[in-house]
Backbone bond lengths (Angstrom), bond angles and torsions (degrees), N, CA, C in turn:
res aa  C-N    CA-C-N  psi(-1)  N-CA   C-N-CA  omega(-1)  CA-C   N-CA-C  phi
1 X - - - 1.466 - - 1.518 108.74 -
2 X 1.235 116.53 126.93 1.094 120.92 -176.95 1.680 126.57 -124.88
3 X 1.071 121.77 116.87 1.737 115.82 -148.33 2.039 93.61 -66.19
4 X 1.221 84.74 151.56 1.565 89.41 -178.86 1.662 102.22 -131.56
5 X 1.606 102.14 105.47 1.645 112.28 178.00 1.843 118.25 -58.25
6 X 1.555 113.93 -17.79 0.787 125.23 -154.32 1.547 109.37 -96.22
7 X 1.564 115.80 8.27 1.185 133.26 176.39 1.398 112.60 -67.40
8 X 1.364 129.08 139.28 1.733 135.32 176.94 2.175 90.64 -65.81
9 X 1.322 118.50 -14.12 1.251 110.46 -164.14 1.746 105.70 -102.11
10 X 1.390 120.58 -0.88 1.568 134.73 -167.70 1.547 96.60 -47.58
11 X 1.354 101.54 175.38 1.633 102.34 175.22 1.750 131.23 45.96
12 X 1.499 103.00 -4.83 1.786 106.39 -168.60 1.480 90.80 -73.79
13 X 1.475 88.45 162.50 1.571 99.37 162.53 1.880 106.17 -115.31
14 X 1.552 120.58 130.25 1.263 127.55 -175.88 1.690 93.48 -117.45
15 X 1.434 100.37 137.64 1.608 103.86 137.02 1.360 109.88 -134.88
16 X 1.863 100.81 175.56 1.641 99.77 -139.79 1.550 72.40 -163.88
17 X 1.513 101.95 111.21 1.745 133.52 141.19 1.022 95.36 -50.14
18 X 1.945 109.96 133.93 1.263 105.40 154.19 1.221 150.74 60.24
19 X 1.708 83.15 26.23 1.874 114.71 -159.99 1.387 101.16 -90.10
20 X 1.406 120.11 -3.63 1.546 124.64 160.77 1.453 120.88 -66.26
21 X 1.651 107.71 -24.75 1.513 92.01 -171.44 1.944 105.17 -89.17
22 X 1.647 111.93 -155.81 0.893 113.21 -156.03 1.509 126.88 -86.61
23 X 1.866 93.39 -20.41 1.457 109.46 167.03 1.130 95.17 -83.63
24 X 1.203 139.83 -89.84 1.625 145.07 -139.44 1.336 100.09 -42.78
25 X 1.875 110.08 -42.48 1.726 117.57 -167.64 1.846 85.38 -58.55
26 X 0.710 112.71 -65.26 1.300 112.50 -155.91 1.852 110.51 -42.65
27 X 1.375 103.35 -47.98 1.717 119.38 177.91 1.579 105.15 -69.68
28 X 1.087 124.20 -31.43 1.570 124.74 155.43 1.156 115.75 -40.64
29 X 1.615 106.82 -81.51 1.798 108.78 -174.27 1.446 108.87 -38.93
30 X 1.558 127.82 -55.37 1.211 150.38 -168.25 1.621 96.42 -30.73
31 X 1.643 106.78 -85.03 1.494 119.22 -167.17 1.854 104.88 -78.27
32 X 1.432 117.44 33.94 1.344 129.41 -176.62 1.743 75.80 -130.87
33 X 1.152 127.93 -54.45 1.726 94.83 -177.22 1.410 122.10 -65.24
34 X 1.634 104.68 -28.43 1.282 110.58 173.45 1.648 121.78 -59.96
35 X 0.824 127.22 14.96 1.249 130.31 -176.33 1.704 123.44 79.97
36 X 1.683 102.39 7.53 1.745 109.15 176.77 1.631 104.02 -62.09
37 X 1.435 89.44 159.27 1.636 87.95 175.64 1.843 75.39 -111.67
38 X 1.139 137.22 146.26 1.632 164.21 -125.03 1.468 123.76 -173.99
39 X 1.919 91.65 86.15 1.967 96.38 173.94 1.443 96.17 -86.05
40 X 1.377 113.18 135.16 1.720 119.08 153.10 1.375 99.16 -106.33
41 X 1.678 89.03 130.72 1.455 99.05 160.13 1.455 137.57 -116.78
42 X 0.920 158.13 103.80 0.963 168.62 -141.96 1.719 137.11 -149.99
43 X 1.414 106.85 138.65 1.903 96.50 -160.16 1.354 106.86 -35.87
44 X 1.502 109.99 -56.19 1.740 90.09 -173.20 2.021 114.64 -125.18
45 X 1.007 101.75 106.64 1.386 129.22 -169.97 1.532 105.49 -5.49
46 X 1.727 115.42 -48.46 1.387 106.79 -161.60 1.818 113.49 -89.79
47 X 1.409 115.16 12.03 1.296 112.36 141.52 1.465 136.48 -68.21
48 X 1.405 99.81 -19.30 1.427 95.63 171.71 0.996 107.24 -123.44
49 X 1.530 117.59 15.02 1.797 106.28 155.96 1.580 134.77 -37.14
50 X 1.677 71.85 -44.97 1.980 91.32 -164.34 1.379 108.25 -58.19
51 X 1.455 113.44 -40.40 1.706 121.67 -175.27 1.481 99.57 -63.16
52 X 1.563 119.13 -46.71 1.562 107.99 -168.61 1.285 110.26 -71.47
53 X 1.296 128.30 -31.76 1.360 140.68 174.62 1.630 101.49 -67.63
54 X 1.110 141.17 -15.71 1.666 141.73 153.16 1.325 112.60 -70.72
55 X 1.174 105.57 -35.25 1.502 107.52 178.89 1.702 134.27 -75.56
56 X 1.300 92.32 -36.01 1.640 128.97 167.07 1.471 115.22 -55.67
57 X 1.369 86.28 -57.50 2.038 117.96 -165.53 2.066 90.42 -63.95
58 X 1.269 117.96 -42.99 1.767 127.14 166.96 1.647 109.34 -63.54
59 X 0.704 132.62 -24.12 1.238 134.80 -166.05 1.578 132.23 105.10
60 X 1.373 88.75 6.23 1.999 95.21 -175.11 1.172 105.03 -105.22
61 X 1.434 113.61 -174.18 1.853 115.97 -158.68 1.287 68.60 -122.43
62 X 1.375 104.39 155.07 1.682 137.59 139.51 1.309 115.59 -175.97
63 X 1.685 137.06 163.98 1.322 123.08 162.92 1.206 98.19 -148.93
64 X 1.241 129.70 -176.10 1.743 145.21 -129.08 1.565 96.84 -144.08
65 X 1.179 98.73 122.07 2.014 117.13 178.36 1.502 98.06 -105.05
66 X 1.333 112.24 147.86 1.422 105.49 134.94 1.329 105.58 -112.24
67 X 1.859 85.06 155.50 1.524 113.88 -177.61 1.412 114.16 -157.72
68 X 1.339 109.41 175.03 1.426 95.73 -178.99 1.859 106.95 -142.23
69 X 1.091 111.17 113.59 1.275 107.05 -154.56 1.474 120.80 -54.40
70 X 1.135 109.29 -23.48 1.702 120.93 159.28 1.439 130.68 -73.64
71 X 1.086 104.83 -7.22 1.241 114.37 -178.93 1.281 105.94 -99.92
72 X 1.661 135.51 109.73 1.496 121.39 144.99 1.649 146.53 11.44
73 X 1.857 68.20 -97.90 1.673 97.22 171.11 1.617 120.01 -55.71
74 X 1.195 126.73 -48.95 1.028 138.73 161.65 1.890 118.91 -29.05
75 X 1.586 87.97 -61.17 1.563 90.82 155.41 1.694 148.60 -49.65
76 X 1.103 76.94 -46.37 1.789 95.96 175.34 1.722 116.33 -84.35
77 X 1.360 100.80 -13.25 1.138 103.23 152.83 1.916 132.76 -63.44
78 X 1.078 82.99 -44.37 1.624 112.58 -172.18 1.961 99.58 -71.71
79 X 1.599 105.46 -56.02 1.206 105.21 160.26 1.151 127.34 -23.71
80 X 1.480 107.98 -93.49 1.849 127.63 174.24 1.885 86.59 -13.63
81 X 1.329 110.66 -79.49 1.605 112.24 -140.56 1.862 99.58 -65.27
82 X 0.970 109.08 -22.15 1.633 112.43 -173.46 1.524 103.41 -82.99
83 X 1.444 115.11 -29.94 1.726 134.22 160.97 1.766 95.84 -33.98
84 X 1.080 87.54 -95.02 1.738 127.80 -157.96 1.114 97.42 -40.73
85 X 1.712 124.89 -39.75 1.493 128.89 -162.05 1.932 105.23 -83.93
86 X 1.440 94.48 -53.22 1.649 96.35 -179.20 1.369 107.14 -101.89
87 X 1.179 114.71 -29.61 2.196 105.78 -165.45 1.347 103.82 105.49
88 X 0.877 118.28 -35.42 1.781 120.80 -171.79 1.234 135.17 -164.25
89 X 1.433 122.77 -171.47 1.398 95.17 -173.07 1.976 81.32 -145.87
90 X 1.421 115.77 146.75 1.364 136.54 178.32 1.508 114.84 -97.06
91 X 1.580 102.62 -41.35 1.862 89.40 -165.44 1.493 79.14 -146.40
92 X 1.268 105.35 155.77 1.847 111.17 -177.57 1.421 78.80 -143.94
93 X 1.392 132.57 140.44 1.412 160.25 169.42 1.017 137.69 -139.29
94 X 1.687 111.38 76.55 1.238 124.43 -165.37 1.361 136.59 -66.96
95 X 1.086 109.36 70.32 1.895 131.75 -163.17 1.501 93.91 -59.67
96 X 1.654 134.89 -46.17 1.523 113.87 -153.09 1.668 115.07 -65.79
97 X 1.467 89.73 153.05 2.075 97.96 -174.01 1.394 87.65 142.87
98 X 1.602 68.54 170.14 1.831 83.10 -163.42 1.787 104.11 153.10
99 X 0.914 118.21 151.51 1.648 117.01 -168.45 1.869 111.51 -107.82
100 X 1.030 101.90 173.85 1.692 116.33 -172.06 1.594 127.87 -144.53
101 X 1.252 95.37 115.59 1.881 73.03 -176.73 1.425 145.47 -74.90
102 X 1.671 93.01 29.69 1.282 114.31 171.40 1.998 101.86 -84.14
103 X 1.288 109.97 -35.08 1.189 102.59 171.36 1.850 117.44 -105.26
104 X 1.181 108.95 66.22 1.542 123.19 172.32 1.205 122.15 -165.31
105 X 1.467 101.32 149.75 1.366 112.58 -175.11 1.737 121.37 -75.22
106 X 1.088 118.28 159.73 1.656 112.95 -176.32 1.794 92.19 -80.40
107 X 1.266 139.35 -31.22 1.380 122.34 -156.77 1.610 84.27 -139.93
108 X 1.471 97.36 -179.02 1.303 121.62 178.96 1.512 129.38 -71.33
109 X 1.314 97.65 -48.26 1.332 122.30 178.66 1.410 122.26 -113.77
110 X 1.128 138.76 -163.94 1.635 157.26 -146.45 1.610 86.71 -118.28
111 X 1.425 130.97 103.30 1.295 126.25 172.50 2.008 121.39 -104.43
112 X 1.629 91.04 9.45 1.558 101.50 -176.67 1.451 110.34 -47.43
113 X 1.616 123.19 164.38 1.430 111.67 165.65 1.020 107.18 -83.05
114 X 1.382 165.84 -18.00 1.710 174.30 126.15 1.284 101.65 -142.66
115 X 1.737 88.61 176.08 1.712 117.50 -155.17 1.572 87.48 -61.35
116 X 1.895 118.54 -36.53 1.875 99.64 -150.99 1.345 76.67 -92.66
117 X 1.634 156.98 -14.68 1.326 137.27 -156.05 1.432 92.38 -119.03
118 X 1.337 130.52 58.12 1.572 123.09 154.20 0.817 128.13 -63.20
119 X 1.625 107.82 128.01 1.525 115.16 178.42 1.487 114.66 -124.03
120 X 1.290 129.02 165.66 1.337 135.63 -154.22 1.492 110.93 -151.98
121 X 1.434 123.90 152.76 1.115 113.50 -169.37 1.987 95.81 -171.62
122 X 1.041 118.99 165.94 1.635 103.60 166.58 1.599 102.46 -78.59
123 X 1.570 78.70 137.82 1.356 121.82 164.12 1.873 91.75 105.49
124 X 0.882 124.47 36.67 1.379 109.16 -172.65 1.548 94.27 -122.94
125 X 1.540 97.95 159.84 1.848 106.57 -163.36 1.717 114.19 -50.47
126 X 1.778 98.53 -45.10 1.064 118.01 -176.78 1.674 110.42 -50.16
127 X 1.193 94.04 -56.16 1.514 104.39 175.19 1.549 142.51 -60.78
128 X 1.735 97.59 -20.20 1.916 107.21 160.12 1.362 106.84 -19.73
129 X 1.262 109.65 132.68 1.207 141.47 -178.22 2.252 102.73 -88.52
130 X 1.764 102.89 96.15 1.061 73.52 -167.38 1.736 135.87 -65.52
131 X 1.459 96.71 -11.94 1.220 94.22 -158.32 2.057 96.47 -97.96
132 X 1.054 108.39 15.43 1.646 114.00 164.51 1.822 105.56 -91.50
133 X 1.434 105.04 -47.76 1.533 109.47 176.09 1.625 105.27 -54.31
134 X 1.022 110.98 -45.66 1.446 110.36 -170.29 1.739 104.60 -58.23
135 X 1.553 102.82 -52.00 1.409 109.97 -177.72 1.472 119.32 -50.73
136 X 1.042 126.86 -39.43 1.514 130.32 -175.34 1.679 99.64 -88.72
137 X 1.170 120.53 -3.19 1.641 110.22 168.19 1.122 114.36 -79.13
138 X 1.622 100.67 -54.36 1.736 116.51 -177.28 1.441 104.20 -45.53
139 X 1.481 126.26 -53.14 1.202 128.07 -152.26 1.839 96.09 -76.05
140 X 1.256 141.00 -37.37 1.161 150.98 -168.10 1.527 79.82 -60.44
141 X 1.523 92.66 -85.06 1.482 115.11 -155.29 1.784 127.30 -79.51
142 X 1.053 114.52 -15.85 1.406 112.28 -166.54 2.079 90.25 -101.67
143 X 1.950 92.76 -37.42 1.936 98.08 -179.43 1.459 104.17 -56.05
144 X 1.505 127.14 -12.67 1.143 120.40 177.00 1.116 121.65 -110.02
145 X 1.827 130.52 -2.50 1.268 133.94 140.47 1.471 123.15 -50.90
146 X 1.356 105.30 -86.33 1.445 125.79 170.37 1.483 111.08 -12.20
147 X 1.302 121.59 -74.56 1.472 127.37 173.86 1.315 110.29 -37.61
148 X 1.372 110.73 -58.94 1.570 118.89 -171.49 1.500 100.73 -52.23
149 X 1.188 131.66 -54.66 1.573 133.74 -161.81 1.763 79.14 -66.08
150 X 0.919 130.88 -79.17 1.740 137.57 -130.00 1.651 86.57 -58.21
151 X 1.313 120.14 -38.82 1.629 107.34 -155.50 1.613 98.97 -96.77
152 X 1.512 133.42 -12.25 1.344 136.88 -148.03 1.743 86.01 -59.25
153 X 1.631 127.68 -39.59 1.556 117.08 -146.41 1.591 102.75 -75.93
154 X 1.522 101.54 -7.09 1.661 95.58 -166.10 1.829 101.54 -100.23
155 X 1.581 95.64 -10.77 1.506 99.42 172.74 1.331 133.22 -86.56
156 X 1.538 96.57 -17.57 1.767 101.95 -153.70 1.850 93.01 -87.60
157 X 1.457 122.38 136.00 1.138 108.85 159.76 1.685 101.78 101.17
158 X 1.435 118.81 -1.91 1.302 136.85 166.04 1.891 116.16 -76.39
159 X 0.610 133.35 85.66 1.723 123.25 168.78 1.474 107.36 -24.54
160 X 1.558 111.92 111.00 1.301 114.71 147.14 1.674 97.24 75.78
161 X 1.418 107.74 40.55 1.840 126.61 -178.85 1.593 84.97 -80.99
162 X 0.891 110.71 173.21 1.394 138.24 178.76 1.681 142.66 -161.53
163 X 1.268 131.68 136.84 1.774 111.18 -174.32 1.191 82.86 -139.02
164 X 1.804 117.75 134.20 1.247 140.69 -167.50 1.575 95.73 -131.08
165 X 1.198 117.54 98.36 1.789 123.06 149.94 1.578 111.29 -61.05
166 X 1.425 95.46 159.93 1.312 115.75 175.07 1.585 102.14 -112.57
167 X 1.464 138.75 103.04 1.568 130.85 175.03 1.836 109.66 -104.99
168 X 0.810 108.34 -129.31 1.890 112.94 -164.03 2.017 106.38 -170.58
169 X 1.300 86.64 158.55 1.155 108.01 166.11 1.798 113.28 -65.93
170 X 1.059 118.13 -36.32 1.182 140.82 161.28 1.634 127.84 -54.45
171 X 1.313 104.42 -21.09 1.777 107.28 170.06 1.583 90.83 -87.77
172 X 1.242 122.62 -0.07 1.843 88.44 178.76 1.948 95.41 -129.11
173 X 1.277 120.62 -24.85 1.423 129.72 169.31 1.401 114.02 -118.99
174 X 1.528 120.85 86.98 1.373 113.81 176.88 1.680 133.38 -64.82
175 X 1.100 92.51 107.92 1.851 101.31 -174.05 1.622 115.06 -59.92
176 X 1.127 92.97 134.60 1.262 100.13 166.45 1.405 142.52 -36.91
177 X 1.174 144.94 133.60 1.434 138.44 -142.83 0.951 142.77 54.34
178 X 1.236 119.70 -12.32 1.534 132.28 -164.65 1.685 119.22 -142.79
179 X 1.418 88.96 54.11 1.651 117.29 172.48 1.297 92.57 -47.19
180 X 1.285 136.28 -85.73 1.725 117.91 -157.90 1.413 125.50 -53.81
181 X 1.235 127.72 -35.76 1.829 123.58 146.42 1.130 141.14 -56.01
182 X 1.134 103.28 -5.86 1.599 118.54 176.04 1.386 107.33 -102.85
183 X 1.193 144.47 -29.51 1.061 162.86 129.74 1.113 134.21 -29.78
184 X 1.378 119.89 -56.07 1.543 133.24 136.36 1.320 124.12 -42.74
185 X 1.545 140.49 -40.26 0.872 134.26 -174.05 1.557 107.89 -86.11
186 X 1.621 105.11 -42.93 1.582 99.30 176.05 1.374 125.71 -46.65
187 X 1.315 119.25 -36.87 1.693 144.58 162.17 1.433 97.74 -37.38
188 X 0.840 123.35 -83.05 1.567 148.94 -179.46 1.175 102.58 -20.18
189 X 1.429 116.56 -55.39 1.613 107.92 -179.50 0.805 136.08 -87.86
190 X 1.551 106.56 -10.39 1.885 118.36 155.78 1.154 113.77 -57.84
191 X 1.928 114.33 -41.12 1.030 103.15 -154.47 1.947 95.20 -81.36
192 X 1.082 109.91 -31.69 1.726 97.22 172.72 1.419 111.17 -57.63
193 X 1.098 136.01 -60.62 1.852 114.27 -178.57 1.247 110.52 -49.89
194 X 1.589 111.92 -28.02 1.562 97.00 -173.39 1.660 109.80 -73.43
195 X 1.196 117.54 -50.98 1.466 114.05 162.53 1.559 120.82 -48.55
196 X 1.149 127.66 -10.00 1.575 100.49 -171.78 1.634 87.57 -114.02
197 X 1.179 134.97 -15.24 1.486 128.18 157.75 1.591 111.98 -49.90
198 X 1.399 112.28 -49.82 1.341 130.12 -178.01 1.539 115.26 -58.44
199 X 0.728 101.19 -56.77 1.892 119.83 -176.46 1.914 106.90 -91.77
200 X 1.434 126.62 5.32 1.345 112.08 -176.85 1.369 97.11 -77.88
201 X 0.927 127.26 -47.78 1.629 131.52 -159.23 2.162 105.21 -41.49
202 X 2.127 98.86 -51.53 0.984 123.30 166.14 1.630 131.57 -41.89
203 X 1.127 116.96 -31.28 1.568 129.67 169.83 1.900 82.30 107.39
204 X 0.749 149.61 44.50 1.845 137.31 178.69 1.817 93.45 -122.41
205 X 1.040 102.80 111.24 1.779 112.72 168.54 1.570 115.18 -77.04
206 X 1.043 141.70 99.50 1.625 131.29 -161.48 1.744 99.64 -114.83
207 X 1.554 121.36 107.00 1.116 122.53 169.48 1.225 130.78 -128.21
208 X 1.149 154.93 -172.19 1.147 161.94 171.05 1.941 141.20 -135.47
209 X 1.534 103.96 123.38 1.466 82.62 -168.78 1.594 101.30 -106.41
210 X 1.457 127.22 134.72 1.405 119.72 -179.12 1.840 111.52 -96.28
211 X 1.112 111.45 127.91 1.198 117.70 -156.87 1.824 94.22 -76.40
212 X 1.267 140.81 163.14 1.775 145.39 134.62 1.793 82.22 -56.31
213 X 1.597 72.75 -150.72 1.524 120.22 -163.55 2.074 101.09 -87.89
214 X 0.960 111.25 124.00 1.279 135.72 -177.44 1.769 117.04 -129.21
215 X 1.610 121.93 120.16 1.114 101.20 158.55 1.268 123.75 -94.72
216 X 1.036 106.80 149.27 1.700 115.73 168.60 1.702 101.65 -142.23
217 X 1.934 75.57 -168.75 1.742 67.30 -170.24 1.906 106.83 -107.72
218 X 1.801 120.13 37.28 1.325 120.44 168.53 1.774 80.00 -76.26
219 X 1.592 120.17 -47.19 1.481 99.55 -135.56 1.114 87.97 -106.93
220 X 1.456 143.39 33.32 1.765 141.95 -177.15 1.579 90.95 -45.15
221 X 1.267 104.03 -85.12 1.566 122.34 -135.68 1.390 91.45 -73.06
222 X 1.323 132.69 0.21 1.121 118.02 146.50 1.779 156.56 -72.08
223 X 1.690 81.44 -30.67 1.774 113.52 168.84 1.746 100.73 -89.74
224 X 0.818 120.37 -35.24 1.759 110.18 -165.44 1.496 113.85 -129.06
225 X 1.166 110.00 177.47 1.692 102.81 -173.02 1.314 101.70 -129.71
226 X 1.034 136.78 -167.99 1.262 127.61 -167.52 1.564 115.71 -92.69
227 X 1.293 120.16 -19.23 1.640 112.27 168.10 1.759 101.50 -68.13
228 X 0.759 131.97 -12.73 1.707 150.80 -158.25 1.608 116.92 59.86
229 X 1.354 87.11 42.00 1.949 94.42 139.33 0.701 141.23 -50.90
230 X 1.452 144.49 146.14 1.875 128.01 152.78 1.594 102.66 -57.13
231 X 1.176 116.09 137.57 1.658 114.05 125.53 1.437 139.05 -30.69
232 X 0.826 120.14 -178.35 1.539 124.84 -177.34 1.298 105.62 -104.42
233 X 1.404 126.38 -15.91 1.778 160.13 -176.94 1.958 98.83 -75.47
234 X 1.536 94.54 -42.32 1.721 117.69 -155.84 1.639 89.09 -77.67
235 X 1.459 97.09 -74.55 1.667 111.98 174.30 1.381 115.94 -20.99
236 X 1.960 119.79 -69.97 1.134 114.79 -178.77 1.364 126.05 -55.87
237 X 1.448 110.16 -30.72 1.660 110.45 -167.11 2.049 106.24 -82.15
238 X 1.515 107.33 -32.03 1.345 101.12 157.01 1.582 123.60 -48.52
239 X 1.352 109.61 -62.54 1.086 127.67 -177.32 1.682 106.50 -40.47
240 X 1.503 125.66 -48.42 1.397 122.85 -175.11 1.290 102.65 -95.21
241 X 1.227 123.66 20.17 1.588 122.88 164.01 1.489 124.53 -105.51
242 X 1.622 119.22 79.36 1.585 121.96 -161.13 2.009 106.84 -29.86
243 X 1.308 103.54 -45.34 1.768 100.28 177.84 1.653 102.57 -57.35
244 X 1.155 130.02 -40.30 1.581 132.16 -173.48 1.551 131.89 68.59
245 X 2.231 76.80 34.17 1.552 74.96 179.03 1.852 99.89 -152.12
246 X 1.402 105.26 161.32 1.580 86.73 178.30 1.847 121.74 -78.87
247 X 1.056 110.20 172.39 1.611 114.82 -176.78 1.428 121.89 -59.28
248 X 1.102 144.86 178.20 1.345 155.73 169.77 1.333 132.01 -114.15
249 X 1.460 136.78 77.65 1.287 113.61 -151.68 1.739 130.74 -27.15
250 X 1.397 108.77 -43.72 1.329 112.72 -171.56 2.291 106.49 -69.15
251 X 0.595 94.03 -4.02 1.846 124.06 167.77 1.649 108.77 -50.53
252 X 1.492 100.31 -32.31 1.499 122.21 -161.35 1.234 103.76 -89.19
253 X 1.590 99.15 -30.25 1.953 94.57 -166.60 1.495 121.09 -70.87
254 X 1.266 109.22 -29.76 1.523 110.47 -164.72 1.951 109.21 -63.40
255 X 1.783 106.24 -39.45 1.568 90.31 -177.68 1.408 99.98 -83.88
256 X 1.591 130.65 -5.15 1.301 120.98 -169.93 1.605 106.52 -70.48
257 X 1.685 100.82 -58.34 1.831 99.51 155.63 1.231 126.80 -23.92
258 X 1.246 114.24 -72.56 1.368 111.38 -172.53 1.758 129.70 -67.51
259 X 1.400 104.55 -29.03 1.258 116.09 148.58 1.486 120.75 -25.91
260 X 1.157 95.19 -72.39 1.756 120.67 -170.19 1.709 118.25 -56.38
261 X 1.556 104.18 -34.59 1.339 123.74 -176.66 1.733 106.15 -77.66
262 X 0.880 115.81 116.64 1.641 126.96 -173.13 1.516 110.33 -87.21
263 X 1.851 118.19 7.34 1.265 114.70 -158.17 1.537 73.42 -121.26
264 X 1.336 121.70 -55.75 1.095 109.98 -171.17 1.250 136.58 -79.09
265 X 1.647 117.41 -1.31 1.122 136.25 -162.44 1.224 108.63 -133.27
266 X 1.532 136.01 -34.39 1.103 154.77 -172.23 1.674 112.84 -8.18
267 X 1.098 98.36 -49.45 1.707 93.61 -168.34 1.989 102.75 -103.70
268 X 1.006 107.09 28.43 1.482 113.87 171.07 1.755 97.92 -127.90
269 X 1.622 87.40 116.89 1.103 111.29 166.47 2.052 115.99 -153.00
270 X 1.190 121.67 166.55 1.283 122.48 -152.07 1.400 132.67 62.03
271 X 1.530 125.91 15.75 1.644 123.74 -154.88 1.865 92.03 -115.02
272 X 1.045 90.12 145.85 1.427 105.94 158.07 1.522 121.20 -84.17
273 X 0.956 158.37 99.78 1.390 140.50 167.76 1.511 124.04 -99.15
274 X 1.599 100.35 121.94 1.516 115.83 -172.91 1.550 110.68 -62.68
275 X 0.938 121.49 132.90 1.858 112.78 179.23 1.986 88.06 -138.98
276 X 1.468 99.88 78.40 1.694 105.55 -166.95 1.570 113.00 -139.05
277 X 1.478 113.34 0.65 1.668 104.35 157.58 1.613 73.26 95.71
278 X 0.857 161.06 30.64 1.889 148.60 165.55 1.664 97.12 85.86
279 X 1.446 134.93 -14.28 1.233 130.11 -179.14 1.240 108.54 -16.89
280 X 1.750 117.81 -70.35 1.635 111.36 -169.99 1.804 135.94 -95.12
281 X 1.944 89.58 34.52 1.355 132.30 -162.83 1.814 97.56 -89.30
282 X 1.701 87.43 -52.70 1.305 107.14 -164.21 1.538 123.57 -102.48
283 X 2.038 101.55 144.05 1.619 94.82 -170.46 1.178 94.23 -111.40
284 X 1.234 125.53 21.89 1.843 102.55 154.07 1.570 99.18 99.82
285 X 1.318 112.33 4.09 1.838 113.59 175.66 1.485 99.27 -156.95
């Protein structure tokens, strides 16, 4: 990877939720060749060391906070030092989320014996754990408020600032098992049109790119088995993906670029953009 000065994106300042994991890492390095200077933040700093230290090790600046996207204070911590270091901030890209099996079901469907003979068991609807459901919302949805408020002062009043969510296939087709991310994410994209209605007047572009199907390793043991099979989980989601295959992190970069670029994008703001192989193209016939 080799930083390229010659980018419309050189000189920006980005920070990046969750720039430790495998997408965001990946959209990190990306706008780190582009010439971004690149805070990852993340609960504990030396997960996203390694990415800033990729970035560094190329020739671009960035370094690694911890933070915790629910947390405030935590934030404004991270602020101050990302303040002091650059002056401002250009693109904020709120990567954190991610699901829990405190908020999911054990099966697909409704496995009661009938409505008067309900039965319950873990993992069953009845049985959501509320305060796990809650947890995987906040973190979707509130990790992507919170940030937004803490960083807005270093954005507002920037040329060609920007706030990039991370949403799902799941804010527009909710998958199975995993009622509280699907839920969270659908939120998410209200809450981006609602912000970029709010903030257009301001010069702040607020959009969102919704990822397909990606492996990593939150959802390994979910897509594959341990000889490294698909699942039957793996199977279906190929299967409803007209390309018939899962995503690539670096897959991510091209609308993340253009996102980011205020010349090329400038007058797009409020959109979701699917980057999912035709996933939310297709009805399954």
């Amino acid at each position: 990877m080799n930083t390229t000065r010659t980018s419309p994106l050189s000189g920006k300042v980005a920070v990046i939720t969750g720039g430790g994991g495998i997408l965001c890492g990946a959209m990190a390095r990306a706008l780190g060749a582009d010439g971004v200077k690149v805070a990852i933040l993340n609960r504990t700093a030396a997960k996203g060391e390694a990415v800033a230290q990729a970035i560094r090790d190329a020739g671009g600046d960035a370094l690694s906070l911890a933070a915790n996207v629910l947390d405030r204070a935590s934030l404004e911590a991270a602020r101050a030092e990302i303040q002091q270091r650059w002056g401002g901030v250009d693109i904020l890209l709120n990567g954190a989320g991610g699901n829990h099996p405190r908020g999911t079901t054990a099966t697909e469907t409704w496995q009661g014996a009938s409505p008067t003979a309900v039965t319950t068991g873990p993992g069953s609807f009845l049985d959501l754990d509320e305060a796990g459901f809650r947890a995987v919302f906040d973190l979707n949805f509130m990790g992507t408020l919170l940030p937004t408020q803490v960083f807005l002062p270093l954005l507002l009043g920037r040329p060609g600032s920007t706030v990039i969510n991370v949403s799902s296939m799941g804010a527009y087709r909710p998958m199975t098992k995993v009622p509280a991310y699907c839920a969270a994410k659908a939120a998410l994209n209200n809450l981006t049109n609602w912000m970029a209605v709010h903030f257009a007047e301001a010069g702040l572009r607020v959009n969102a790119i919704a990822p397909g199907f990606f492996s990593t390793e939150q959802n390994k043991a979910l897509l594959w088995n341990a000889d490294g099979s698909p699942t039957p989980r793996a199977k279906k989601i190929v299967d409803h993906t007209p390309m018939r295959r899962f995503g690539k992190p670096e897959e991510l970069v091209g609308a993340l670029r253009w996102l980011c670029d205020d010349k090329a994008s400038g007058f797009v703001t409020g959109a979701v953009i699917p980057v999912d192989g035709g996933f939310s193209a297709y009805a399954g016939v």
